[in-house]
PDB file of N, CA, C and O in Angstrom:
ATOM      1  N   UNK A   1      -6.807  -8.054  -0.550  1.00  0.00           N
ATOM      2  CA  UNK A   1      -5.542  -8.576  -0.084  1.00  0.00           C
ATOM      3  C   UNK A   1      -5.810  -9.901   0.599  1.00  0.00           C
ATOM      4  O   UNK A   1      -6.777 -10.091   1.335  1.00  0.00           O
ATOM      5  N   UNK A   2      -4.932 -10.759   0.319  1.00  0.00           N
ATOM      6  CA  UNK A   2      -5.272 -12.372   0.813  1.00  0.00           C
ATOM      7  C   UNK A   2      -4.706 -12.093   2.448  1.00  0.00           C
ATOM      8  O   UNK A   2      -3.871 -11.320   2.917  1.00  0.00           O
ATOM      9  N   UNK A   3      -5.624 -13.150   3.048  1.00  0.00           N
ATOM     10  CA  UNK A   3      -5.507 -12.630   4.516  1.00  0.00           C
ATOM     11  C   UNK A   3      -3.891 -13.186   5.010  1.00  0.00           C
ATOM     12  O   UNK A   3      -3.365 -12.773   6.043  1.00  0.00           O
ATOM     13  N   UNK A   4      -3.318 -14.052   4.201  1.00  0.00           N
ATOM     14  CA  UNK A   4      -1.768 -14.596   4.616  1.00  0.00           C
ATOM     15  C   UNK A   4      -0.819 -13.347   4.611  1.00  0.00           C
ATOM     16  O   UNK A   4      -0.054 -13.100   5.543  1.00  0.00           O
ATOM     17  N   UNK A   5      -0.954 -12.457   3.299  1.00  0.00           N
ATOM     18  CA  UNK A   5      -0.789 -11.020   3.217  1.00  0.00           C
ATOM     19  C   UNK A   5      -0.683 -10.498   4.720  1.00  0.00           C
ATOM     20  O   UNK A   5       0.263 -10.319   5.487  1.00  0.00           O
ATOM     21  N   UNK A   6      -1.938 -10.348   4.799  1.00  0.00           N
ATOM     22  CA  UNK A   6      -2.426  -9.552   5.890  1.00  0.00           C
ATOM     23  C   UNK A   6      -1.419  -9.587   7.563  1.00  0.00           C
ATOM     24  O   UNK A   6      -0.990  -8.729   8.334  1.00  0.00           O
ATOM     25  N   UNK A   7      -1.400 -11.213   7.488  1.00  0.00           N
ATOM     26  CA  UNK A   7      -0.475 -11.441   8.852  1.00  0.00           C
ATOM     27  C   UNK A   7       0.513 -11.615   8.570  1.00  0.00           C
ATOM     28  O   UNK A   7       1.020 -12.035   9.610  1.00  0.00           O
ATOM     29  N   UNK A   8       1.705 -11.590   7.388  1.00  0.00           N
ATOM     30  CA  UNK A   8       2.421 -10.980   7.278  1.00  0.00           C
ATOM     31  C   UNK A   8       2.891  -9.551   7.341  1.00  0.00           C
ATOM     32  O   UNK A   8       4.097  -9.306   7.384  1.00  0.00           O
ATOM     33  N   UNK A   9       2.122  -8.745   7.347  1.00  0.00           N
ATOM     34  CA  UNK A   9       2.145  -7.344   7.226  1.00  0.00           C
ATOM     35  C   UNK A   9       2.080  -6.991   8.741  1.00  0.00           C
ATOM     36  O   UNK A   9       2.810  -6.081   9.135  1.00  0.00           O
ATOM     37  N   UNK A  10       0.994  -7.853   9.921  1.00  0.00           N
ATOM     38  CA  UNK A  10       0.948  -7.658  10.727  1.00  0.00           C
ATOM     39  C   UNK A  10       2.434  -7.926  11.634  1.00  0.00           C
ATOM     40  O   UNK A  10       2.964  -7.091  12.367  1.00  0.00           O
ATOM     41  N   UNK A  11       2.826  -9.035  11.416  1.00  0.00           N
ATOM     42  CA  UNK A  11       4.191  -9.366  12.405  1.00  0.00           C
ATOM     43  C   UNK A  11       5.405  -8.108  11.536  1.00  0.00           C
ATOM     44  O   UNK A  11       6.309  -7.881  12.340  1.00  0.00           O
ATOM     45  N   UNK A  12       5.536  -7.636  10.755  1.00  0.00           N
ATOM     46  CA  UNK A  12       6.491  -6.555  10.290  1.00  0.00           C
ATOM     47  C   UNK A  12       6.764  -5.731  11.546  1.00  0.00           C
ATOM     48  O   UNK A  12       6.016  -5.683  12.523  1.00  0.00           O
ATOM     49  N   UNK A  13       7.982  -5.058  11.396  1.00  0.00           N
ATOM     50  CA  UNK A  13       8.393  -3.629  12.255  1.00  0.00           C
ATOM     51  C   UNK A  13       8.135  -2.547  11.560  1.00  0.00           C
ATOM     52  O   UNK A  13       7.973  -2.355  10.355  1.00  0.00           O
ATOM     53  N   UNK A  14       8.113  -1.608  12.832  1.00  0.00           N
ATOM     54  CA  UNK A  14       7.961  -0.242  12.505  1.00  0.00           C
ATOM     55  C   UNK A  14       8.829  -0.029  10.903  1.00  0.00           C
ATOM     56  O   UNK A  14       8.313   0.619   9.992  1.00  0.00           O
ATOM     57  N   UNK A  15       9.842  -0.518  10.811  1.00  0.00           N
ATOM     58  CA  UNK A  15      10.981  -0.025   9.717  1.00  0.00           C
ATOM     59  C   UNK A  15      10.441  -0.642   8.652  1.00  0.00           C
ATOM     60  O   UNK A  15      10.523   0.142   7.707  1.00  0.00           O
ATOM     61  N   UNK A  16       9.867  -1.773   8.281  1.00  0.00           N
ATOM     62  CA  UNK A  16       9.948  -2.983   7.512  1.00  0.00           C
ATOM     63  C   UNK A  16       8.554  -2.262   6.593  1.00  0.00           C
ATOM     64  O   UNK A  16       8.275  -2.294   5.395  1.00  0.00           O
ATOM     65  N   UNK A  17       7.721  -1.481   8.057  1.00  0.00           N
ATOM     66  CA  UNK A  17       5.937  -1.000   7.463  1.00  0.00           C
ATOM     67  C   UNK A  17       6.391   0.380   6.310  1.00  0.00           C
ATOM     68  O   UNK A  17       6.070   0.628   5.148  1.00  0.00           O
ATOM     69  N   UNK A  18       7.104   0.927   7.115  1.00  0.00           N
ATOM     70  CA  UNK A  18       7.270   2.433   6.420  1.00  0.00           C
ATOM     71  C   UNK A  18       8.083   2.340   5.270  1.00  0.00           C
ATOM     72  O   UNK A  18       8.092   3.385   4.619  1.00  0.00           O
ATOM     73  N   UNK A  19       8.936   1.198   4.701  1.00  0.00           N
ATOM     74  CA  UNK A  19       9.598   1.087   3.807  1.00  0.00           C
ATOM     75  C   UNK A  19       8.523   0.581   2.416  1.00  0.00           C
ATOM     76  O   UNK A  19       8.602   0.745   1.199  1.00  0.00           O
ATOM     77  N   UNK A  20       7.674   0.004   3.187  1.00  0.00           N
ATOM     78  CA  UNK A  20       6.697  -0.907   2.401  1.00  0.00           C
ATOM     79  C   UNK A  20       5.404   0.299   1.660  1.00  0.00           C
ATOM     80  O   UNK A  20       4.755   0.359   0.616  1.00  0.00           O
ATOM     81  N   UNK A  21       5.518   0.951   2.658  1.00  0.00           N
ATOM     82  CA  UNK A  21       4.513   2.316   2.857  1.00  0.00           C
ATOM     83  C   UNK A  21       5.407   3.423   1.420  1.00  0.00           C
ATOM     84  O   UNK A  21       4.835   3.888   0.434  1.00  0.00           O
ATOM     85  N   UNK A  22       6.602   3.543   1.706  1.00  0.00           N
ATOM     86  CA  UNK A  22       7.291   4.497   0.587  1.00  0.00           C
ATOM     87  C   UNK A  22       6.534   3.667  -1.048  1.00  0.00           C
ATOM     88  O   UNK A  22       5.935   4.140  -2.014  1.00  0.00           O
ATOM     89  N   UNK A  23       6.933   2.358  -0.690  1.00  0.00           N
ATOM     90  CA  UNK A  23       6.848   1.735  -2.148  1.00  0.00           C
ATOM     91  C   UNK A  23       5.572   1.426  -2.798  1.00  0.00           C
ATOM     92  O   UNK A  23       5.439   1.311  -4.016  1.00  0.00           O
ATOM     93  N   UNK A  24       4.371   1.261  -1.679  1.00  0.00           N
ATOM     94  CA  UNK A  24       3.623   1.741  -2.557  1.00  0.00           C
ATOM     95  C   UNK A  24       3.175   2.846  -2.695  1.00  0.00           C
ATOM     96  O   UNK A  24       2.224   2.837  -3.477  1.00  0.00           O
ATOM     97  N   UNK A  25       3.482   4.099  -2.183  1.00  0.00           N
ATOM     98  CA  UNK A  25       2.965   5.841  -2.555  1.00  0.00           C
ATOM     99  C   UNK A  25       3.928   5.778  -3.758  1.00  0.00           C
ATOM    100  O   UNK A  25       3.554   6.580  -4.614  1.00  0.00           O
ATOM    101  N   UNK A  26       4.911   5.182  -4.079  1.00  0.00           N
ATOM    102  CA  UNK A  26       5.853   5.504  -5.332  1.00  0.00           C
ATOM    103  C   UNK A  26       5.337   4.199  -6.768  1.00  0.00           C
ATOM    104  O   UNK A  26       5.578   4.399  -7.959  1.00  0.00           O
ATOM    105  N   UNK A  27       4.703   3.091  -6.280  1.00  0.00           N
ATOM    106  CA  UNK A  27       3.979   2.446  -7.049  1.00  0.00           C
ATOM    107  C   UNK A  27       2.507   3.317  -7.526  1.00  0.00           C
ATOM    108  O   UNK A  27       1.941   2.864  -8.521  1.00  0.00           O
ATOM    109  N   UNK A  28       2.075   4.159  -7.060  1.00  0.00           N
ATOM    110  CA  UNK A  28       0.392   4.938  -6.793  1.00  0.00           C
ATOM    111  C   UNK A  28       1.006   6.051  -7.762  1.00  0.00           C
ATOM    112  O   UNK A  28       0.512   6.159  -8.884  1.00  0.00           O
ATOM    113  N   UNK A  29       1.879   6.741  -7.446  1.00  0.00           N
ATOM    114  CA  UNK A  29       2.449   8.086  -8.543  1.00  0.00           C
ATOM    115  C   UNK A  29       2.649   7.564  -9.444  1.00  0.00           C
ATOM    116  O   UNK A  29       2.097   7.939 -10.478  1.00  0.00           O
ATOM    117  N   UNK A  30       3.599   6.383  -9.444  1.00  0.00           N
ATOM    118  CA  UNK A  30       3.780   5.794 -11.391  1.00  0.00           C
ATOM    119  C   UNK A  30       2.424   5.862 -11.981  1.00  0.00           C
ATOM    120  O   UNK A  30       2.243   6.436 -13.055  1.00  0.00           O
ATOM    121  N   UNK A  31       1.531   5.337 -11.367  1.00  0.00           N
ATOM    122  CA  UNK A  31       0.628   4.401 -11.937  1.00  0.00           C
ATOM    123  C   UNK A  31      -0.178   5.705 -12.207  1.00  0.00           C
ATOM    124  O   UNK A  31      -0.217   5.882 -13.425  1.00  0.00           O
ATOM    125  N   UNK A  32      -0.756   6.567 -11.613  1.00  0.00           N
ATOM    126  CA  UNK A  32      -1.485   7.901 -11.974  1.00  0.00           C
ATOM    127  C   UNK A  32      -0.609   8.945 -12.702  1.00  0.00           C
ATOM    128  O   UNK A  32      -1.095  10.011 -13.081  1.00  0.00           O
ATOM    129  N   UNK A  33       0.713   8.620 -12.897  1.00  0.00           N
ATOM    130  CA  UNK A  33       1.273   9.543 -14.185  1.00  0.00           C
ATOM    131  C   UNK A  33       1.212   9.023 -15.639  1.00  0.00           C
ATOM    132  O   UNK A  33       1.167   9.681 -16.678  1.00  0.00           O
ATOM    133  N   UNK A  34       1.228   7.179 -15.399  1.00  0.00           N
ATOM    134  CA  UNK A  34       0.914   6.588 -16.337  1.00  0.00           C
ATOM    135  C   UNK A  34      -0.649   6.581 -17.010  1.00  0.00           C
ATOM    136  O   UNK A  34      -0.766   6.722 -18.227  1.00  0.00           O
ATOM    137  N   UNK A  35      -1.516   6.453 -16.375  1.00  0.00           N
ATOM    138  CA  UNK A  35      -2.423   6.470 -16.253  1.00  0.00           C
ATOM    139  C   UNK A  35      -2.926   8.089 -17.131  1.00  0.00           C
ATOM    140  O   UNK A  35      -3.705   8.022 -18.081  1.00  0.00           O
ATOM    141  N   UNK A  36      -2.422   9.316 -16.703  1.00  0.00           N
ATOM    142  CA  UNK A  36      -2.962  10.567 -17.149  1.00  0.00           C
ATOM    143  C   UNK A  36      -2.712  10.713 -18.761  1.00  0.00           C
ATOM    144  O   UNK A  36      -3.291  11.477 -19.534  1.00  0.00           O
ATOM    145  N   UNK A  37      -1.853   9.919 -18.996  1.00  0.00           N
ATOM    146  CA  UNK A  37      -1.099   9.941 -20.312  1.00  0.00           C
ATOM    147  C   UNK A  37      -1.770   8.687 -21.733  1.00  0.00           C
ATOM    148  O   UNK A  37      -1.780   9.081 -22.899  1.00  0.00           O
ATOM    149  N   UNK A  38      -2.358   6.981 -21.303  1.00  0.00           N
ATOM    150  CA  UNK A  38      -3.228   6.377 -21.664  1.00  0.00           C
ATOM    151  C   UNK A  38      -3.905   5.755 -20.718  1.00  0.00           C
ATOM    152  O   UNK A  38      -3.474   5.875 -19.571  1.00  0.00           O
ATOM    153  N   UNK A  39      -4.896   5.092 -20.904  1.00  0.00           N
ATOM    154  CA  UNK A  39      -5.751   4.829 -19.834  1.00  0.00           C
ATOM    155  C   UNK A  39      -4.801   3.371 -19.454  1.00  0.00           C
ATOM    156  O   UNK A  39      -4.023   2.931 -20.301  1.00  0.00           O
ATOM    157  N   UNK A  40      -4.956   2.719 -18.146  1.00  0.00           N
ATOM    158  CA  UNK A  40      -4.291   1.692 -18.146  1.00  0.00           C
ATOM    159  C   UNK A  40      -5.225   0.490 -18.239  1.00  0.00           C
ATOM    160  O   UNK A  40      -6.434   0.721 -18.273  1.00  0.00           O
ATOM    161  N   UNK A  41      -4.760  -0.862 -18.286  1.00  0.00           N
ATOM    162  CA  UNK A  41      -5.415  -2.313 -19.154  1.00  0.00           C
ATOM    163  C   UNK A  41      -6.108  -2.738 -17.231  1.00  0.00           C
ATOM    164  O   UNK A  41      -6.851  -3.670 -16.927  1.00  0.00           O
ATOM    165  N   UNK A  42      -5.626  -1.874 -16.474  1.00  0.00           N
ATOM    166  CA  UNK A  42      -6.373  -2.451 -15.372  1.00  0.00           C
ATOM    167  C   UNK A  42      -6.460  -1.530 -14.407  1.00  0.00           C
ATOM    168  O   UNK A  42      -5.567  -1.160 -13.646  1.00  0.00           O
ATOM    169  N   UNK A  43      -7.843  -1.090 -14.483  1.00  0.00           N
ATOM    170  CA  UNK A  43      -8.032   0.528 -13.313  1.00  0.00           C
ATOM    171  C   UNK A  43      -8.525  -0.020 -11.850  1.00  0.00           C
ATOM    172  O   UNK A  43      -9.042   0.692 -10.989  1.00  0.00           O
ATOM    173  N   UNK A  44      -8.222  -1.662 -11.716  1.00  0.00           N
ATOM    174  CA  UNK A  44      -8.336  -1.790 -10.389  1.00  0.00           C
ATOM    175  C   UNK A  44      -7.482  -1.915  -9.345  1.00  0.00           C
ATOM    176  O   UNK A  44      -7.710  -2.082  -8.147  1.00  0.00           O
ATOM    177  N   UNK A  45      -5.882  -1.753 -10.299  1.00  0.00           N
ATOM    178  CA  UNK A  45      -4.728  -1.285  -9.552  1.00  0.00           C
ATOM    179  C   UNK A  45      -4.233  -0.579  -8.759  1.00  0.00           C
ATOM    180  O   UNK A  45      -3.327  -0.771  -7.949  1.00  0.00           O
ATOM    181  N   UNK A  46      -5.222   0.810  -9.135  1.00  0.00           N
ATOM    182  CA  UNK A  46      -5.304   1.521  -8.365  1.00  0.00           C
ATOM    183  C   UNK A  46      -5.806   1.834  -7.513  1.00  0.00           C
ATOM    184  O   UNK A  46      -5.259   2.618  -6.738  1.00  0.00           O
ATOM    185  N   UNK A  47      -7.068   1.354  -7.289  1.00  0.00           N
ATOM    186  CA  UNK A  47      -7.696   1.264  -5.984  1.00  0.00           C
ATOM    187  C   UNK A  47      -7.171   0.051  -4.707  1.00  0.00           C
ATOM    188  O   UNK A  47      -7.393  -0.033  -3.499  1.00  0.00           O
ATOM    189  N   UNK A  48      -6.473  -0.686  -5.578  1.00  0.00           N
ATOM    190  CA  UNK A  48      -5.877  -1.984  -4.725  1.00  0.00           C
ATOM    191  C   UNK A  48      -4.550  -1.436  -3.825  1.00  0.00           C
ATOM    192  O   UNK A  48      -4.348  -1.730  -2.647  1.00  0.00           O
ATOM    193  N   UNK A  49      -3.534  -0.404  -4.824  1.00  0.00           N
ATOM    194  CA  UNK A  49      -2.850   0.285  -4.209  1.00  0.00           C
ATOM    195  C   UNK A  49      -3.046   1.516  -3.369  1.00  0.00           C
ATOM    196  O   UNK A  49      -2.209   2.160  -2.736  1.00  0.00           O
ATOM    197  N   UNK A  50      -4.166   1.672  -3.486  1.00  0.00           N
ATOM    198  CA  UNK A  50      -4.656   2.871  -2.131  1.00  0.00           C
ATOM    199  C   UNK A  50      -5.162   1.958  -1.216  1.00  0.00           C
ATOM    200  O   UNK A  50      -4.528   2.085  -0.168  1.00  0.00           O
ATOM    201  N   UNK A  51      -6.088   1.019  -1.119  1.00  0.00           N
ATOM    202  CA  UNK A  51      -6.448   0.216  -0.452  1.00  0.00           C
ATOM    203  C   UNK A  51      -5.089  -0.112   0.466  1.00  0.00           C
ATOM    204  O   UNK A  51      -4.923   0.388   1.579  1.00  0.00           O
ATOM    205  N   UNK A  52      -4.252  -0.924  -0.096  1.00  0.00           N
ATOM    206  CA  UNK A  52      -2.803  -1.127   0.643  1.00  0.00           C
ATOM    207  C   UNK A  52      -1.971  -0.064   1.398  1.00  0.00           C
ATOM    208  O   UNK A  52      -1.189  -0.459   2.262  1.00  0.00           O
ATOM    209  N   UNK A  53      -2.078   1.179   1.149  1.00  0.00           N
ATOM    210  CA  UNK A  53      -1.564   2.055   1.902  1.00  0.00           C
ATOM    211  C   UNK A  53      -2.269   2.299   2.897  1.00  0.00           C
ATOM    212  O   UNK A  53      -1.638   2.647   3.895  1.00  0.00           O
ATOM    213  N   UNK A  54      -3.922   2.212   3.029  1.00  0.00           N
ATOM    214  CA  UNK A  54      -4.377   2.507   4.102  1.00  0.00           C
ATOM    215  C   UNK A  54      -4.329   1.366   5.251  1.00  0.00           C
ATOM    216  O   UNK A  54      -4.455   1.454   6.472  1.00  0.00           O
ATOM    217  N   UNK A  55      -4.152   0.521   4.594  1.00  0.00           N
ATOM    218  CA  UNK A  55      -3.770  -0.644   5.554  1.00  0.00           C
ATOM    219  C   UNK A  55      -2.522  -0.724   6.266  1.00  0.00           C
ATOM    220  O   UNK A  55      -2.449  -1.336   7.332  1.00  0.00           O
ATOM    221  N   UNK A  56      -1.112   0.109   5.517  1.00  0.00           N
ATOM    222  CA  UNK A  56      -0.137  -0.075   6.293  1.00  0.00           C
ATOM    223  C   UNK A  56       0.121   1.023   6.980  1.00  0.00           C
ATOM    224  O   UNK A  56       1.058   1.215   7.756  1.00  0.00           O
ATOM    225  N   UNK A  57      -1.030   1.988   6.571  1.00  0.00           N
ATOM    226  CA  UNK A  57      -1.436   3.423   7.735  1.00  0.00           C
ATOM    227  C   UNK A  57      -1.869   3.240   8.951  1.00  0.00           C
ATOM    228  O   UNK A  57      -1.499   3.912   9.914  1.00  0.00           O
ATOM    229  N   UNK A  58      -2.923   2.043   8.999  1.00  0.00           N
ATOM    230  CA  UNK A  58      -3.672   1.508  10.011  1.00  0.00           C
ATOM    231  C   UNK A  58      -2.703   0.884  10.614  1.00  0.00           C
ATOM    232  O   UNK A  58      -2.433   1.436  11.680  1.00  0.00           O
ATOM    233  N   UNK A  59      -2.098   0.021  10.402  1.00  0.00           N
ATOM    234  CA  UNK A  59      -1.332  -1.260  11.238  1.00  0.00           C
ATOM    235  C   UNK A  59      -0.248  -0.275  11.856  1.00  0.00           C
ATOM    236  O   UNK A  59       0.163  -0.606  12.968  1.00  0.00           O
ATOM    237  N   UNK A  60       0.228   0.780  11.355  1.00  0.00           N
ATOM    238  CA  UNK A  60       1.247   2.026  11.840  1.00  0.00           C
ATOM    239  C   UNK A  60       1.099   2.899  12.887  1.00  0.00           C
ATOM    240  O   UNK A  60       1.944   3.307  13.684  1.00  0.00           O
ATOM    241  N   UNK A  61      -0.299   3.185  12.778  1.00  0.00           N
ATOM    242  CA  UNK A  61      -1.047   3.967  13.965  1.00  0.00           C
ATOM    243  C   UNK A  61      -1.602   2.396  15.306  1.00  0.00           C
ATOM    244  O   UNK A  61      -1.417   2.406  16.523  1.00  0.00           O
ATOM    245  N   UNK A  62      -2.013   1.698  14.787  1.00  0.00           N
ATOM    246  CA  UNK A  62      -1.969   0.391  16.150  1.00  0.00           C
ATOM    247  C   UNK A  62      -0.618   0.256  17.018  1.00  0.00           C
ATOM    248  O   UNK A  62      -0.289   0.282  18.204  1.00  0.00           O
ATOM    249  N   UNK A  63      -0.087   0.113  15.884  1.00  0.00           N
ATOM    250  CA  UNK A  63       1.413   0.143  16.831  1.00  0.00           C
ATOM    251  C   UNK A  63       2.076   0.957  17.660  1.00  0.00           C
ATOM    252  O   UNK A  63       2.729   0.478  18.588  1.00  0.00           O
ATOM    253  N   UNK A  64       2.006   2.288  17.449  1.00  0.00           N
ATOM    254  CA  UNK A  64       1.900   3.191  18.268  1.00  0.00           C
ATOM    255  C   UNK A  64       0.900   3.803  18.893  1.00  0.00           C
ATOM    256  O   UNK A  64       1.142   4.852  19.491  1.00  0.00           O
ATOM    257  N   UNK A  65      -0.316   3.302  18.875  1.00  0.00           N
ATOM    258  CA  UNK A  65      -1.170   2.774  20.042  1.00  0.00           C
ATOM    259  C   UNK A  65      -0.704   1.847  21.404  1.00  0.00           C
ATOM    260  O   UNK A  65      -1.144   1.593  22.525  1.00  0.00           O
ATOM    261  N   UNK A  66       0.088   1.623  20.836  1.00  0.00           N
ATOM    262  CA  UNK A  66      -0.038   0.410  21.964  1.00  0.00           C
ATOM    263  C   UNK A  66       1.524   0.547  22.659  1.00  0.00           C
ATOM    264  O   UNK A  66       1.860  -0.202  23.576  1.00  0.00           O
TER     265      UNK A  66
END
């Protein structure tokens, strides 16, 4: 993830993270139902989209850290 990404994601709200958070767990199910059925033209999608959820897991739990 490009770090401009990144501090964008950081200044977000609570509402703005968890909406972002639905879309990609619902981008991650397409892609592994698609996926079970032919292989897809790029299997690093998916690690990019787990990667991204744990990031807006992390920035979710800071915030209510603090």
């Amino acid at each position: 993830m490009k770090s401009k990404n990144w501090n964008e994601m950081k200044n977000m709200s609570d509402a703005e993270l968890n909406v972002k958070l639905a879309d990609f767990k619902d981008r991650l199910f397409k892609l592994r139902f698609r996926h079970s059925a032919s292989p897809l033209k790029n299997g690093l999608e998916l690690r990019m989209l787990r990667r991204n959820i744990a990031r807006v897991k992390t920035l979710l739990a800071q915030k209510q850290a603090n």
